[in-house]
C-alpha positions, -999 to +999 in steps of 0.1 A: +064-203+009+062-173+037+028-168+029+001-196+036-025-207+016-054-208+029-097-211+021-122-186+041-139-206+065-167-202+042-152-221+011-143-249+034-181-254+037-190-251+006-212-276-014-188-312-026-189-297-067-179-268-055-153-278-037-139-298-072-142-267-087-123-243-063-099-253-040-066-239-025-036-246-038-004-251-014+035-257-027+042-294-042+001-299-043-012-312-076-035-288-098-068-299-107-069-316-141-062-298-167-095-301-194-083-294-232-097-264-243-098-252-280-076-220-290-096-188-288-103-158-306-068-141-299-046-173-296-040-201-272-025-199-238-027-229-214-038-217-183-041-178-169-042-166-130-065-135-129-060-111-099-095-114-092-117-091-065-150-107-079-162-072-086-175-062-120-139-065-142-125-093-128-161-113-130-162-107-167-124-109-176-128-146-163-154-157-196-132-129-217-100-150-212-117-180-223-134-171-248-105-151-266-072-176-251-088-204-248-077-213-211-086-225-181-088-199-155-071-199-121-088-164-097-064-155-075-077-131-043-052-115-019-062-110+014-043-082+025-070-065+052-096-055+026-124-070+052-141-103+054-168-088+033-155-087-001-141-118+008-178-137+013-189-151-015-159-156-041-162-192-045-196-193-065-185-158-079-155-171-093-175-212-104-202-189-120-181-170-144-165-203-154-129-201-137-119-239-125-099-225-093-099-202-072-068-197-043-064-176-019-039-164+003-033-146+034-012-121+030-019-095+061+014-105+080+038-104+050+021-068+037+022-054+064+059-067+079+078-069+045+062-038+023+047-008+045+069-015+076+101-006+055+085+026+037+075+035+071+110+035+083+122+050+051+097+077+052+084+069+017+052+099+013+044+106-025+042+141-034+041+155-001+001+138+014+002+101-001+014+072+019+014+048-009-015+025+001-025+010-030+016+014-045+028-006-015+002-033-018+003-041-057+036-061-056+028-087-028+000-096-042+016-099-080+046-120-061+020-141-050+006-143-083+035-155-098+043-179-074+006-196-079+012-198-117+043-221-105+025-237-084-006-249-108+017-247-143+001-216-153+020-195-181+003-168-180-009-138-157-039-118-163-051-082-144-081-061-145-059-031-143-071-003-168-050+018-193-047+049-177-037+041-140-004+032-124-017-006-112-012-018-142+026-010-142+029-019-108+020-056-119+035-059-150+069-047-131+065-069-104+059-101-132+086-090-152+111-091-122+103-121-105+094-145-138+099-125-174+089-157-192+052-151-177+029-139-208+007-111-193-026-104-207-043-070-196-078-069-212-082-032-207-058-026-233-072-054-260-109-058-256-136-036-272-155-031-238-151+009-230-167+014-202-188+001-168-217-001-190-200-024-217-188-046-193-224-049-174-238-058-211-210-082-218-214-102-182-252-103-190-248-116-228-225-143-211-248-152-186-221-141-152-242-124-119-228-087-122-222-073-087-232-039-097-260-018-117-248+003-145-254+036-117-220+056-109-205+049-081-169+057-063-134+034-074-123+022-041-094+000-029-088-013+007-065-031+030-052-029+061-034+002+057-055+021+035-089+030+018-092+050-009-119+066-029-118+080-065-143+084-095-183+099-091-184+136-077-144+136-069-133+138-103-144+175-101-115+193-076-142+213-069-166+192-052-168+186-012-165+147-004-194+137+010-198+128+046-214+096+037-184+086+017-157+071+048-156+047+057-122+040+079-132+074+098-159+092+117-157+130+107-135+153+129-164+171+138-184+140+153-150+125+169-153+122+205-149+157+231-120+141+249-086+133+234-068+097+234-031+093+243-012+068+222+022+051+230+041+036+201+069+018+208+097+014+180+125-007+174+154+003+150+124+029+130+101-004+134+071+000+153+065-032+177+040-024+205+011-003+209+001+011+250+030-013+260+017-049+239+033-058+217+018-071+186+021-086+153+030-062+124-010-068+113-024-068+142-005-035+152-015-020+126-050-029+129-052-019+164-044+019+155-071+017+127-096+010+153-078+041+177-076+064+151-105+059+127-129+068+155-107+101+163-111+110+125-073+105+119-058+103+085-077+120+059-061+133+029-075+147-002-051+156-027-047+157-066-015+134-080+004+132-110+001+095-120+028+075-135+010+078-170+014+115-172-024+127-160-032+145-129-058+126-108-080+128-076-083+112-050-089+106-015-073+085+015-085+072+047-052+061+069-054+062+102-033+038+115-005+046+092-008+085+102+002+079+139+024+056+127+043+078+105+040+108+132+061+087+159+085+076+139+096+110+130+092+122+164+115+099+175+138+106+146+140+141+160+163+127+189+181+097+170+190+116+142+214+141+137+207+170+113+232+154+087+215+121+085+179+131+088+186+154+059+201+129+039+171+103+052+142+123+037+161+133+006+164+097-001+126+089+013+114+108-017+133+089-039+119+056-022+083+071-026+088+075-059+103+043-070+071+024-050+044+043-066+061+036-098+056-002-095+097-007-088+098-025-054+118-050-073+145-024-086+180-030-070+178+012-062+149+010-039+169-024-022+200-005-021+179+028-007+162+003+020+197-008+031+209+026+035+177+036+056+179+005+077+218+011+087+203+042+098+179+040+115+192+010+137+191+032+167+159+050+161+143+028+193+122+036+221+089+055+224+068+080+215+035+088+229+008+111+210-025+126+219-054+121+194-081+150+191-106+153+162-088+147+134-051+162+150-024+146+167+004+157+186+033+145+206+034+150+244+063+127+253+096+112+233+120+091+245+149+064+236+178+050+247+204+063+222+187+097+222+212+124+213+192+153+233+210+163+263+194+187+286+224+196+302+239+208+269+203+223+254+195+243+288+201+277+295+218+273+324+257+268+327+274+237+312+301+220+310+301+211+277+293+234+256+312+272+264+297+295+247+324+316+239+330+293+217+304+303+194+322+334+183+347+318+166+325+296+149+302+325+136+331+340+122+342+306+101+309+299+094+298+336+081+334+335+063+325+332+026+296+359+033+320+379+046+343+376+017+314+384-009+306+414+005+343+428+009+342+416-031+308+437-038+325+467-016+351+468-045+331+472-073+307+498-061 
């Protein structure tokens, strides 16, 4: 399995009946006993794994499964750079609501190597401002789901996805392509809860710690390329975000009075080094959080069509991804030449669109990767960018297979290119507007 399996170091110290209750679960290990449970309310499935966060849904989908499937429950967290902080505390989060496993699984490397690197290098940006940070992060973490339910003879998969949003495709695509005979339960669309406050009444009636008061606060999803923040004041296009709200950023305005130059260094549209180390794919990434969240890098506020059909708002923190995505076209801009780049970002929005759609898995976006990979297998070498409240800009490009040639470009004399020859090209090129307006002559 690329991916290990692993406890936080907090779970490994948990109490000894703790530890019967919620362990990790690696290939060819043995799940815990399985405890006969009767069927439930809605039928009878044998065992469930729940994307869990141990926020409000997930906390009360665990007794809702049980109650109305009559399974045992197997919580299954991602770690995929969301911070150590919603991490803390899942193993009595996920005991206390009556699930009898939790595993979970570091997932920074593979995210980050196997799903954003490549719509880096494709150029994948949704309607023109998103960079696809929740879109690109849904399918690892349902591959790994399904892989778990192999692993502990689950036959079914469960999500806390609601109705109206696109997660909920995005997982059910991802199950569907990777193990169709996987039942999928989304309680969203079957239970009677209809809101925040239904579900804080329906934890507290079955006796499971909610993590939140019934008080409205913002919808947010982080990892390690993203952070997003939707719901409360935002749902009015009107409204400022507050100040108080980011969290990945300091404001522009309080950035500090002296810019930061950044070298990337690339490798076939793959970036592998930042200021001259080179790093892991996570760790890379990280590293240009750190630079560019306290430059005020990467803020977007935008209103999206979602996959459902409704327009939605909502707003982005990425600032490593935003100086990732800027040297990567800059270097583009001398690898590329004017046929291919068109063709590239013609076939990026494709790619965006097929991500944010939940289709990772679709042989289109596989075949589109391929393409954009073939591509871009010279786009190498460096780019180096200067970071000043909130803007970037590139001071220096440069690459091996670079097809800028200053003795070409310059004014001065060249032996390449005469340009005498321009005239004849002009009149080739101009040819068929030439024609049209000897044919409009005619008629007049």
């Amino acid at each position: 399995m690329a991916a290990s399996i692993s406890h936080l170091q907090s779970l490994t110290q948990a109490a000894p009946s703790s530890r019967r209750v919620v362990q990790a679960v690696s290939a060819g290990e043995k799940e815990i006993q399985s405890v006969s449970i009767p069927a439930g309310k809605r039928g009878k499935l044998n065992k469930v794994v729940l994307a869990y966060s141990g926020g409000l849904d997930t906390s009360v989908i665990v007794p809702w499964l049980r109650e109305n499937y009559g399974c045992e429950v197997v919580c299954f967290t991602a770690d995929v750079g969301q911070g150590i902080g919603e991490l803390e505390g899942l193993e009595l989060k996920a005991k206390a609501s009556g699930a009898c496993q939790l595993v979970v699984k570091d997932l920074k490397e593979e995210f980050v190597k196997d799903y954003v690197f490549p719509c880096l290098r494709a150029g994948a940006i949704y309607e023109r401002k998103y960079l696809l940070g929740t879109s690109m992060a849904r399918p690892v973490i349902a591959k790994a789901m399904v892989d778990v339910a192999k692993e502990v003879g689950a036959d079914a998969v469960s999500h806390g996805c609601t109705g109206k949003g696109n997660d909920q495709v995005r997982f059910e695509l991802t199950f569907f392509a990777l193990n169709p005979a996987l039942k999928v339960v989304a309680p969203w669309r079957e239970w009677e809860i209809s809101g925040r406050e239904d579900a804080i009444e329906y934890a507290k009636k079955h006796n499971v710690s909610v993590p939140v008061t019934k008080k409205s606060i913002y919808s947010r999803d982080r990892n390690l390329w993203h952070l997003s923040h939707e719901g409360d004041i935002l749902e009015d296009p009107l409204n400022e975000p507050k100040k108080d709200m980011f969290m990945m950023s300091v404001d522009p305005e309080d950035a500090p009075n002296q810019p930061e130059y950044v070298e990337i260094g690339i490798e076939s549209g793959i970036p592998v080094s930042v200021n001259g180390k080179e790093m892991s794919p996570a760790s890379l990434l990280a590293k240009l959080n750190e630079i560019g969240g306290r430059h005020g890098i990467g803020r977007v506020d935008m209103v999206e069509n979602r996959l459902v059909g409704m327009k939605s708002r909502g707003v982005y923190e990425t600032p490593g991804g935003t100086i990732l995505f800027t040297a990567v076209q800059e270097l583009e801009s001398l690898t590329l030449d004017r046929e291919a780049l068109q063709h590239k970002d013609l076939n990026a929005l494709k790619y965006a669109e097929l991500v944010y759609a939940g289709r990772w898995f679709d042989p289109l976006r596989e075949a589109l990767d391929a393409f954009t990979k073939e591509l871009t297998k010279t786009t190498t070498g460096s780019v180096t960018l200067k970071l000043y409240k909130g803007s970037i800009t590139v001071t220096s490009r440069r690459s091996p297979y670079s097809l800028y040639r200053q003795d070409i470009s310059s004014f001065e004399d060249s032996q390449i290119y005469n340009q005498a020859d321009a005239a004849g090209f002009i009149r080739l090129y101009g040819l068929p507007m030439r024609v049209r307006a000897m044919l409009d002559e005619s008629h007049i």
